[in-house]
C-alpha positions as CSV (number, residue, x, y, z in Angstrom):
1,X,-81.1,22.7,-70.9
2,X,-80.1,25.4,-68.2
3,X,-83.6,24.4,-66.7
4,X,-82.8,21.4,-66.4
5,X,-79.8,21.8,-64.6
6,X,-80.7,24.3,-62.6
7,X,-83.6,21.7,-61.3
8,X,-81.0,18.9,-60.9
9,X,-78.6,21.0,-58.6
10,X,-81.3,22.2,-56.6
11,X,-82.0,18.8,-55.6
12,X,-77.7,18.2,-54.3
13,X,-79.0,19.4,-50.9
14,X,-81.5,16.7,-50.6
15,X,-79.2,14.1,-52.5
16,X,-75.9,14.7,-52.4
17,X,-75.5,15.7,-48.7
18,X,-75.6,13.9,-46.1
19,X,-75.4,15.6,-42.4
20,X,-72.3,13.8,-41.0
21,X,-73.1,12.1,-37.4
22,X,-70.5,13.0,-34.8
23,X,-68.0,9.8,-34.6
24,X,-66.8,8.8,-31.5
25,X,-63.8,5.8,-31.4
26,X,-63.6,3.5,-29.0
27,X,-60.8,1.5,-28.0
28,X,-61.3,-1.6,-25.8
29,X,-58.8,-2.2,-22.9
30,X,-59.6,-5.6,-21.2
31,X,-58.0,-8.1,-19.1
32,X,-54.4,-8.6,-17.2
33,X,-51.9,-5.9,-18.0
34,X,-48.6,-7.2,-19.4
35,X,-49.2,-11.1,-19.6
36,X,-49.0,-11.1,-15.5
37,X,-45.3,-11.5,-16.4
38,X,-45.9,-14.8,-18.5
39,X,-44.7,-13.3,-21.8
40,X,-47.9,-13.0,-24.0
41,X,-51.4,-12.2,-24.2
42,X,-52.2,-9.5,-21.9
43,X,-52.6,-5.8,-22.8
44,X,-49.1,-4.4,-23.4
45,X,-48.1,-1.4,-25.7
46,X,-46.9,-3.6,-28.6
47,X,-50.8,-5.0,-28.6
48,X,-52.6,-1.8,-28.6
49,X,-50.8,0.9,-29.9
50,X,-52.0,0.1,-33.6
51,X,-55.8,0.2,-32.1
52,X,-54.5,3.3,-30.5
53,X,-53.2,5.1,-33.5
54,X,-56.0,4.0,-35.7
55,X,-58.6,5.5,-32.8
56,X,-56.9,8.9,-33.3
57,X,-56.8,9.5,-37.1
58,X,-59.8,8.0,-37.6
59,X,-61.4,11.1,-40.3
60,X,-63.3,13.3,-38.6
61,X,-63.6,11.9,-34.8
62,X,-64.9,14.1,-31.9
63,X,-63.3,11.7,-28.9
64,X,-61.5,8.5,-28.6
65,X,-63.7,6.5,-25.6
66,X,-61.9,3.8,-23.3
67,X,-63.4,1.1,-22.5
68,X,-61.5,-0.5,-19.5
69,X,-62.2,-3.6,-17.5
70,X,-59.0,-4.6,-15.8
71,X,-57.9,-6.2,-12.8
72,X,-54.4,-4.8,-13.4
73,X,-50.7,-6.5,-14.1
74,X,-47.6,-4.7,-15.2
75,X,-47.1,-1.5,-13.5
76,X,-44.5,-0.5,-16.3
77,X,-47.1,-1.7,-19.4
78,X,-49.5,0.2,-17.7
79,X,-47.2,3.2,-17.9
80,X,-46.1,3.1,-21.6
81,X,-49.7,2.3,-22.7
82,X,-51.0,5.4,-20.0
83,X,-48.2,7.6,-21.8
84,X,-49.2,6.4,-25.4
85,X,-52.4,8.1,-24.7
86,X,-51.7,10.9,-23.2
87,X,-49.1,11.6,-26.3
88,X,-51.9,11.1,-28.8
89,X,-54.8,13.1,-27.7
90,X,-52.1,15.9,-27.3
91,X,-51.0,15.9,-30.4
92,X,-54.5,15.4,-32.2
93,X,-55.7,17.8,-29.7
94,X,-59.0,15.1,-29.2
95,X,-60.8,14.7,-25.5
96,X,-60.5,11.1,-24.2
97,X,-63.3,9.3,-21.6
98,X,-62.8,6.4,-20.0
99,X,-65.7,3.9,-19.0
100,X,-65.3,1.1,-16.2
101,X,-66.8,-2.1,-16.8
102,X,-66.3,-4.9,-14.0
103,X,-63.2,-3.2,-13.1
104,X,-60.5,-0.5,-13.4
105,X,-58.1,-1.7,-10.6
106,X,-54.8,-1.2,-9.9
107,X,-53.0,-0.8,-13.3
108,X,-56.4,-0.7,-14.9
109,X,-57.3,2.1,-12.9
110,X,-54.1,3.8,-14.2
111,X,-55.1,3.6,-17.7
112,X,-58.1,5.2,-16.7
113,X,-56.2,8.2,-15.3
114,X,-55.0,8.7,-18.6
115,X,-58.4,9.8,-19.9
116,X,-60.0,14.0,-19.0
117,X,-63.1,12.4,-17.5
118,X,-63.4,8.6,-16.1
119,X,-67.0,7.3,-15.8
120,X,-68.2,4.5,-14.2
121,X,-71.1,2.1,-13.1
122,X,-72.4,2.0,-9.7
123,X,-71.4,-1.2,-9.0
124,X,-67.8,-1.3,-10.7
125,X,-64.7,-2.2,-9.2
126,X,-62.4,0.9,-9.0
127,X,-59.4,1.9,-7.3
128,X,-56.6,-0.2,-5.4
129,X,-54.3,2.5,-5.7
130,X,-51.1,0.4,-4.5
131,X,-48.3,-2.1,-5.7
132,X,-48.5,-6.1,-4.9
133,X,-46.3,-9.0,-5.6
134,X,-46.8,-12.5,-4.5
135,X,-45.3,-16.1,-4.8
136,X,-44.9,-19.1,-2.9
137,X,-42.6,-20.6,-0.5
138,X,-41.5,-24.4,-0.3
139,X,-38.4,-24.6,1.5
140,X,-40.4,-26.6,4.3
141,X,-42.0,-29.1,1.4
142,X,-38.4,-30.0,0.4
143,X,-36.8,-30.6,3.8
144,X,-40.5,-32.8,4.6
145,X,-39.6,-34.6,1.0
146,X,-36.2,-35.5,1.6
147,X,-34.9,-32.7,-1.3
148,X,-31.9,-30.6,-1.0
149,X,-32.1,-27.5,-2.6
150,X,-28.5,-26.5,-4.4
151,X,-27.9,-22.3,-5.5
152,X,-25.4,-21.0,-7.3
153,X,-24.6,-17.7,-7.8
154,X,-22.2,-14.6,-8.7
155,X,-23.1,-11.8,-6.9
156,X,-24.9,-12.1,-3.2
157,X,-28.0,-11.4,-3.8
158,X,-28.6,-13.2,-6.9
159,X,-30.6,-15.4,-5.4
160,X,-32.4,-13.2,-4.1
161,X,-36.2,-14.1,-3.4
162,X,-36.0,-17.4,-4.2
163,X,-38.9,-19.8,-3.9
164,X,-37.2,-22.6,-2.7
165,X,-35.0,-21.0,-0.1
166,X,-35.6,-19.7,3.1
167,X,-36.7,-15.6,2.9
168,X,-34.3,-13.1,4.6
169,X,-35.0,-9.9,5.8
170,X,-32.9,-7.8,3.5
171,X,-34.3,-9.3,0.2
172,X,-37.8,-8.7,1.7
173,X,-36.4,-4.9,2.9
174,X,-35.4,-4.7,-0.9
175,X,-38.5,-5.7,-2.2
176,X,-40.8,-3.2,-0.3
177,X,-38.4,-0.7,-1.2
178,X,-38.9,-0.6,-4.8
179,X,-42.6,-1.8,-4.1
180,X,-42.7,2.1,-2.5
181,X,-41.1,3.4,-5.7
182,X,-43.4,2.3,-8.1
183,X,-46.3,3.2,-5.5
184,X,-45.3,6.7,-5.5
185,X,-44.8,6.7,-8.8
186,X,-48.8,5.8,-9.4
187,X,-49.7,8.4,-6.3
188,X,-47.6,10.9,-8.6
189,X,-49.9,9.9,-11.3
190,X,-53.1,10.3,-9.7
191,X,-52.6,13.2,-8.3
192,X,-51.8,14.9,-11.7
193,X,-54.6,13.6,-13.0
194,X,-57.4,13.7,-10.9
195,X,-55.7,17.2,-9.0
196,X,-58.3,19.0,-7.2
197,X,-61.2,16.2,-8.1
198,X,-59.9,14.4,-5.4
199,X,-62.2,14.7,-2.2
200,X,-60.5,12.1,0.1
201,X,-57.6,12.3,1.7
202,X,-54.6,10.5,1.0
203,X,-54.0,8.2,3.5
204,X,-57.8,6.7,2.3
205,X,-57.2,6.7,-1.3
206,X,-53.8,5.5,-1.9
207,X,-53.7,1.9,0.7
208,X,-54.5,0.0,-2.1
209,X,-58.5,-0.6,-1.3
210,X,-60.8,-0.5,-3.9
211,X,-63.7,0.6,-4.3
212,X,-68.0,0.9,-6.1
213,X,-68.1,3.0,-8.6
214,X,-70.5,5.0,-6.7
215,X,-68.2,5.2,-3.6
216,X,-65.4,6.0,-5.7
217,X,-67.5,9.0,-7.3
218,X,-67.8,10.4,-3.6
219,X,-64.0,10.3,-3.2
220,X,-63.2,11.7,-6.8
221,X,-61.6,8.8,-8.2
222,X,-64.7,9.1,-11.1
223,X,-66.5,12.0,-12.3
224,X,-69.8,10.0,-12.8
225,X,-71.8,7.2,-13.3
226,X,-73.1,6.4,-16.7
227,X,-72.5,3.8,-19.4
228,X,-71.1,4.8,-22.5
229,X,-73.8,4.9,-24.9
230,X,-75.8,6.7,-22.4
231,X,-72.8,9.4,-22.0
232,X,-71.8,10.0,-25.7
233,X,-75.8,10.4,-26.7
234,X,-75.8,13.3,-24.0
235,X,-72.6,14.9,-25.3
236,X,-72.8,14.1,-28.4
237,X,-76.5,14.0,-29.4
238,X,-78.2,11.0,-30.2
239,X,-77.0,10.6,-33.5
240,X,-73.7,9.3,-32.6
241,X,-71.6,6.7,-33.8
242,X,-69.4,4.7,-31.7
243,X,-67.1,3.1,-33.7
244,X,-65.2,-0.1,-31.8
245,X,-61.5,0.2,-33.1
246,X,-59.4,-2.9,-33.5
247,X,-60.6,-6.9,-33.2
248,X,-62.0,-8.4,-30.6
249,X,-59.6,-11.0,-28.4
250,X,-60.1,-14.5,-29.3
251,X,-60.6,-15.8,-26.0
252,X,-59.2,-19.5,-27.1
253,X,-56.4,-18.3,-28.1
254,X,-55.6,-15.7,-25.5
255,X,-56.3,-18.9,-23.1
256,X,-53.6,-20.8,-24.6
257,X,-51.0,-18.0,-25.4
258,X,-52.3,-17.8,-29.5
259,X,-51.1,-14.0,-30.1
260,X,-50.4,-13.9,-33.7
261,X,-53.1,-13.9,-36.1
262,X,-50.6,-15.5,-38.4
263,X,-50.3,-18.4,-36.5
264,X,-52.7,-21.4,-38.5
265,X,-51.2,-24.3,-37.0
266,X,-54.1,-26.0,-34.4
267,X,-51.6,-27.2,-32.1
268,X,-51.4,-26.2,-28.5
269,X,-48.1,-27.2,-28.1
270,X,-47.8,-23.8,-25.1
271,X,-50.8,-25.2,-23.6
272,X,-48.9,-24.9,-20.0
273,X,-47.5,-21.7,-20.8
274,X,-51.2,-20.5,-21.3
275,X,-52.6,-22.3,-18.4
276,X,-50.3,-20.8,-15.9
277,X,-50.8,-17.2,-17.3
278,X,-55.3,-17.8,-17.0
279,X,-54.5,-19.1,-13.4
280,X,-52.2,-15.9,-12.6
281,X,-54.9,-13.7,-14.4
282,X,-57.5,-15.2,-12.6
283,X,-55.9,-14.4,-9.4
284,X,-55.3,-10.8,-10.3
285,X,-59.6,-10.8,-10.6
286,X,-60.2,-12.8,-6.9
287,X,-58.5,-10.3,-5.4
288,X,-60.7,-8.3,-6.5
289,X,-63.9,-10.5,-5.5
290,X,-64.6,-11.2,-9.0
């Protein structure tokens, strides 16, 4: 009998081990950042730090990769899910890469920044280091229309901005100067990040232009082109597994403002809600050329 078993435990190397392939966890950050300000379904920290977590305990992981295709959004969502990160791969002591699809712009280049190496394709959108805020004005449309606009308020500037009055210089002065706050804020950022990658000077890289992914390699902004597959096999060796953490977005429902998976109920009754927010999205990507 000692034969026997002697023969069956020299076959546990052949049988009962099996060479682990590295693991690599990727976490997919697409679209708008924080709803455009519309209330739901846009990347925010409440939707992805569960994908997040779950990317960094995953057993035996070598890297958590990013993959990033954003126009940008909420300057303060992009900062909580930047931080979020940063915090994680700290404390699990694992390396984090970034890929840009279409485009890491503006707050979706800030989530790149959160990652130690950013990689792009030659032809992605990356960049636009700088704040923006838009609207409309129709005081003219009302007085053409016949419509008197009435505004009540407590406190003078209250009204401050509003669509259907006429703009004044000190709630424009106001605007730009918390515009430059939050702009510095992101310079700050980049320059912690990216430190002496940088080869451009500032007054090219922080206007708010964007750029290729290969022009955006020559100015330090990336530190290469590649895909991610391609990358991880040369890292990692081609046994790698990259392992997509987290669902992917149902489209429908992101169109029309679904965000709970709990929700059963076929009705569209925030159909407008959801419109509004794809036509504000979709102007985040024009501006972009996309």
């Amino acid at each position: 009998m000692s034969g026997v078993f002697s023969k069956l435990a020299a076959l546990v190397p052949f049988f009962g081990r099996r060479e682990r392939q590295p693991l690599v966890a990727v976490v997919r950050l697409h679209g708008a950042i924080g709803a455009a300000g519309l209330g739901r379904g846009g990347l925010s920290i409440a939707g992805t730090s569960r994908d997040l977590e779950s990317a960094f305990t995953l057993r035996g992981v070598k890297a958590v990769a990013l993959s990033i295709n954003s126009p940008g959004g909420s300057p303060v969502q992009s900062n909580l899910i930047y931080r979020r990160i940063r915090s994680l791969s700290e404390e699990h002591k694992i390396p984090v890469i970034a890929f840009c699809e279409d485009a890491a712009a503006s707050g979706g280049y800030w989530l790149a920044c959160a990652a130690d190496e950013i990689y792009a394709d030659a032809n992605s959108i990356v960049g636009s280091i700088g704040v923006v805020s838009g609207g409309f004005g129709f005081p003219a449309l009302l007085a053409k229309i016949g419509v008197e606009r009435r505004l009540y308020v407590q406190g003078e500037n209250k009204g401050m901005l509003d669509a259907f009055s006429p703009e004044r210089p000190a709630d424009i002065e106001h605007l730009h100067g918390i515009q430059k706050v939050v702009h510095e804020s992101f310079k700050n950022l980049v320059r912690e990040r990216r430190g002496e990658r940088l080869k451009a000077d500032e007054p090219t890289l922080f206007t708010g232009a964007f750029w290729t992914g290969a022009q955006a390699l020559g100015f330090g902004l990336v530190d290469g082109i590649g895909d991610m597959r391609t990358v991880m096999r040369a890292r990692f060796g081609d046994k790698v597994r990259l392992k997509v953490v987290g669902k992917p977005p149902n489209r429908l429902r992101m169109l029309f403002g679904r965000s709970s998976e709990s929700e059963l109920s076929p009705a569209f009754s925030d159909w407008p809600e959801g419109l509004l927010r794809a036509i504000e999205a979709r102007g985040l990507w024009s501006r972009l050329g996309l």
